[in-house]
KOLSEMI-148688 format. One record per residue: residue in three letters; x, y, z of N, C-alpha, C, O in turn. Coordinates in steps of 0.1 Angstrom, whole numbers, padded with zeros to 4 digits, always signed. Each point is the difference from the previous one (the first is absolute). Layout:
<sites>
ALAXYZXYZXYZXYZ/...
</sites>
This chain:
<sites>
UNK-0134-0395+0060-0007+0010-0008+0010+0008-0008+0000+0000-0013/UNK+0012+0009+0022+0008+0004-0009+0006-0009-0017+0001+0005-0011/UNK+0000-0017+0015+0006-0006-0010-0004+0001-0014+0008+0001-0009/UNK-0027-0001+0007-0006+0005-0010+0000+0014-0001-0002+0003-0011/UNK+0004+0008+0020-0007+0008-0001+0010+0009-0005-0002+0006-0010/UNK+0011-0006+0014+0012+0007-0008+0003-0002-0013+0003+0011-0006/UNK-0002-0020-0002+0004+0001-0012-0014+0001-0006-0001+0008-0009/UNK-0010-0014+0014-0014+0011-0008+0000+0012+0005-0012+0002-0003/UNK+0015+0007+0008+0002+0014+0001+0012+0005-0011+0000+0011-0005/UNK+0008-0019+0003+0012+0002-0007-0006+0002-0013-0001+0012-0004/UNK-0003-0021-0003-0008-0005-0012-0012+0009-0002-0001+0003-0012/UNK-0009+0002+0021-0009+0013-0004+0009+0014-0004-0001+0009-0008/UNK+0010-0011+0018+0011+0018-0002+0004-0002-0009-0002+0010-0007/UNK+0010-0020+0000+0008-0003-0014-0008+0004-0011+0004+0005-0010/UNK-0022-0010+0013-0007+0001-0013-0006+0016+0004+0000+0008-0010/UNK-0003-0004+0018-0002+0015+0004+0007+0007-0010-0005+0006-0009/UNK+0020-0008+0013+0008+0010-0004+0000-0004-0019-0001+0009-0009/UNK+0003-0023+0007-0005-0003-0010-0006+0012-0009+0005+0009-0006/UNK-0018-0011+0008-0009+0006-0006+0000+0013+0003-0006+0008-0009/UNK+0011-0004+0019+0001+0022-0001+0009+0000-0008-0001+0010-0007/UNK+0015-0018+0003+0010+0006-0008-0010+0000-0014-0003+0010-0007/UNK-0001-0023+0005-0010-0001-0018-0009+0011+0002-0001+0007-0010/UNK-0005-0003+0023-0009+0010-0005+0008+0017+0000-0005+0010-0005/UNK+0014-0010+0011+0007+0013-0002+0011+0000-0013+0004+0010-0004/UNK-0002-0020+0000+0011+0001-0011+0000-0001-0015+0006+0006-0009/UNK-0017-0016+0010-0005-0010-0006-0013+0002-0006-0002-0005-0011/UNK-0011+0015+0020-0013+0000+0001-0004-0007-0014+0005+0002-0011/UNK-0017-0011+0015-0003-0007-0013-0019+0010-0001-0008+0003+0009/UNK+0008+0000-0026-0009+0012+0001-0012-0005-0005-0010+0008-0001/UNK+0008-0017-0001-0015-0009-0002+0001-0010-0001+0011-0005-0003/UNK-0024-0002+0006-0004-0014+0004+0007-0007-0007+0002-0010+0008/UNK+0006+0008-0025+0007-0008-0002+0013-0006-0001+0005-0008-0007/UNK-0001+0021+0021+0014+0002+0000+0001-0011+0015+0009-0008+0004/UNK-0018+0011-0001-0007-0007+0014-0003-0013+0001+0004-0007+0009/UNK-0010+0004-0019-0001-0016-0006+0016-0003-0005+0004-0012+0002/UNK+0001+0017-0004+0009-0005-0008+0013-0005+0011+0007-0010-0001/UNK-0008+0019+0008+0010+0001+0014-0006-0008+0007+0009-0005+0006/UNK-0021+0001-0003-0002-0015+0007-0002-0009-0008-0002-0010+0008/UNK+0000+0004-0021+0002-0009-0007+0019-0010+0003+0004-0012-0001/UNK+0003+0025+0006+0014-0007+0001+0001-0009+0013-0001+0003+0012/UNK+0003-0012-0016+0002-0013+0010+0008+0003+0017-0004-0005+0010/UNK+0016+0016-0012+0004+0002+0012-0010+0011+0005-0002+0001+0012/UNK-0005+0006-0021-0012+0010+0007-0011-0007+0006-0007+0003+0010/UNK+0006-0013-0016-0013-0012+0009+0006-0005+0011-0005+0001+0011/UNK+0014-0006-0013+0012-0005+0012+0000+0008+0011-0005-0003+0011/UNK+0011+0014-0015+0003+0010+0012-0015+0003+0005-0001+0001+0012/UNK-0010+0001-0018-0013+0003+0006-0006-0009+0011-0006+0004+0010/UNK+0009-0015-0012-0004-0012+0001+0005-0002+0017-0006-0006+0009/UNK+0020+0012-0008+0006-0006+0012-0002+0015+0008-0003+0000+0012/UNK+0004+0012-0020-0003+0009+0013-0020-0006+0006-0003+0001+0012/UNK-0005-0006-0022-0014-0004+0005-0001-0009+0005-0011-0003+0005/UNK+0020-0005-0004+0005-0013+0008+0003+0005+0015-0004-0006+0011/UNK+0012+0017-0012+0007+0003+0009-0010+0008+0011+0000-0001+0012/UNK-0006+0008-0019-0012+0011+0007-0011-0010+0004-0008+0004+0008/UNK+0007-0012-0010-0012-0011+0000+0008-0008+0014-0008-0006+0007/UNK+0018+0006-0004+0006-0007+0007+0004+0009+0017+0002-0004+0012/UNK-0001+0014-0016-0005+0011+0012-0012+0004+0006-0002+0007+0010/UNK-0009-0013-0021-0010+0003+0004-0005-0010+0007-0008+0003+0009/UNK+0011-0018-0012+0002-0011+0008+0003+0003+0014-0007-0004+0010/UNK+0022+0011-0008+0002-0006+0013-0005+0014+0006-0002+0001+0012/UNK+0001+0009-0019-0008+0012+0009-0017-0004+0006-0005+0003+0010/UNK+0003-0009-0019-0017-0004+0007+0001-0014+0007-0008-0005+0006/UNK+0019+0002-0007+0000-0014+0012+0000+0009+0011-0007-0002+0009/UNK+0015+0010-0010+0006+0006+0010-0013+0006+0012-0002-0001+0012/UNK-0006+0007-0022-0009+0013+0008-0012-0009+0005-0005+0002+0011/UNK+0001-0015-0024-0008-0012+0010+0008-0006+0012-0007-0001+0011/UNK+0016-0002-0010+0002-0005+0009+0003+0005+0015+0002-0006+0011/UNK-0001+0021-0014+0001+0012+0009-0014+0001+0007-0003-0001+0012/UNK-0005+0005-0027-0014+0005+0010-0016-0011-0002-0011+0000+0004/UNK+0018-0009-0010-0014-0009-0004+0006-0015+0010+0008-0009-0003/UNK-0016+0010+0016+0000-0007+0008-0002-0016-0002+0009-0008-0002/UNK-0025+0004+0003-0003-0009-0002+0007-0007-0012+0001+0005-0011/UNK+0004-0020+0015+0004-0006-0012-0007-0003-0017+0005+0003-0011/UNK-0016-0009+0015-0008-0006-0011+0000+0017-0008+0006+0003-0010/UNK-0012+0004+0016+0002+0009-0007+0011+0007-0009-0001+0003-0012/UNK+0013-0002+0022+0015+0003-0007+0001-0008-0009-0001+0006-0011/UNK+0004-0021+0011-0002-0008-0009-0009+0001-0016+0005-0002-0011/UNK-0016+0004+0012-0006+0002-0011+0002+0016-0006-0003+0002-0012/UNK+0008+0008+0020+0002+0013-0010+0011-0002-0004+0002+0006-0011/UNK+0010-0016+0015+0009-0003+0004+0000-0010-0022+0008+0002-0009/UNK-0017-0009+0010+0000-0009-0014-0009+0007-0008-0002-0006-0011/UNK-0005+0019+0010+0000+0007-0006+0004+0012-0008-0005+0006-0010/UNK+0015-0004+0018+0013+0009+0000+0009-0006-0012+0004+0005-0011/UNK-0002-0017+0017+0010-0012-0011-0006-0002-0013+0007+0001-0010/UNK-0023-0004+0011-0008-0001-0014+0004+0007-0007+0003-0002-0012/UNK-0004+0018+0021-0005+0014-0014+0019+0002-0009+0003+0001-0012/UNK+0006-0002+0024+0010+0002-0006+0010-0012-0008+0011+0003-0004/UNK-0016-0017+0001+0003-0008-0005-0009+0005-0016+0004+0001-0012/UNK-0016+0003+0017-0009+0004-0012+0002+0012-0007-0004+0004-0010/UNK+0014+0004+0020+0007+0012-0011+0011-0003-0005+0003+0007-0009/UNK+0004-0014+0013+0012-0005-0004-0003-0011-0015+0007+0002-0010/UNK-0019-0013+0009+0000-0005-0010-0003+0015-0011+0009+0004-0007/UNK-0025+0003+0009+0001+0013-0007+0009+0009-0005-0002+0007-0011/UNK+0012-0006+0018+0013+0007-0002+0008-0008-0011+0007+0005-0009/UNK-0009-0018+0010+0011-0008-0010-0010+0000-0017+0005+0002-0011/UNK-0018-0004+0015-0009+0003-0012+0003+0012-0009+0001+0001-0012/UNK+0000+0011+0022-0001+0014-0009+0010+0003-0010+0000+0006-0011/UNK+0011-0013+0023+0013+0001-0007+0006-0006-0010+0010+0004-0007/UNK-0017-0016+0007+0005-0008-0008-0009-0001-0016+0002-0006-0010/UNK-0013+0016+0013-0014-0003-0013+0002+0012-0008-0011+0003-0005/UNK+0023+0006+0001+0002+0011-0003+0009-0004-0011+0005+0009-0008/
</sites>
């Protein structure tokens, strides 16, 4: 687990601090300053991998807590592939939003 979980923790803090320096330094003052700043390819990029990344904690955090307190298998199992659905399905969504701008 460590092996993923560290450099996706790395990669949300990077884009965290990211985006408090743009909004303390930087602040973009309306919506087309906003569009404009995620129109840039490394701003889609960098979005992309910290929601990659957060999507990827949330993965092994809900494996985690099914497999803790949700006993029966069949059961575990199917919250278990619907867990994977929703976040494969935010993950294509995420690539959509970002990329239709």
């Amino acid at each position: 687990r460590f092996l993923y979980l560290a450099p996706s923790a790395a990669v949300m803090a990077l884009y965290t601090l990211l985006i408090l320096g743009l909004v303390l330094f930087a602040p973009p003052r309306h919506y087309g300053e906003w569009k404009a700043l995620f129109a840039q390819q490394w701003m889609k990029l960098a979005t992309f991998l910290f929601l990659a990344s957060l999507f990827l904690h949330a993965w092994v955090g809900m494996r985690d807590i099914l497999m803790d307190y949700i006993k029966p298998t069949t059961l575990r199992l199917c919250l278990m592939v619907i867990v994977i659905v929703a976040l494969v399905a935010y993950t294509v969504w995420t690539v959509q939003i970002l990329w239709s701008l």
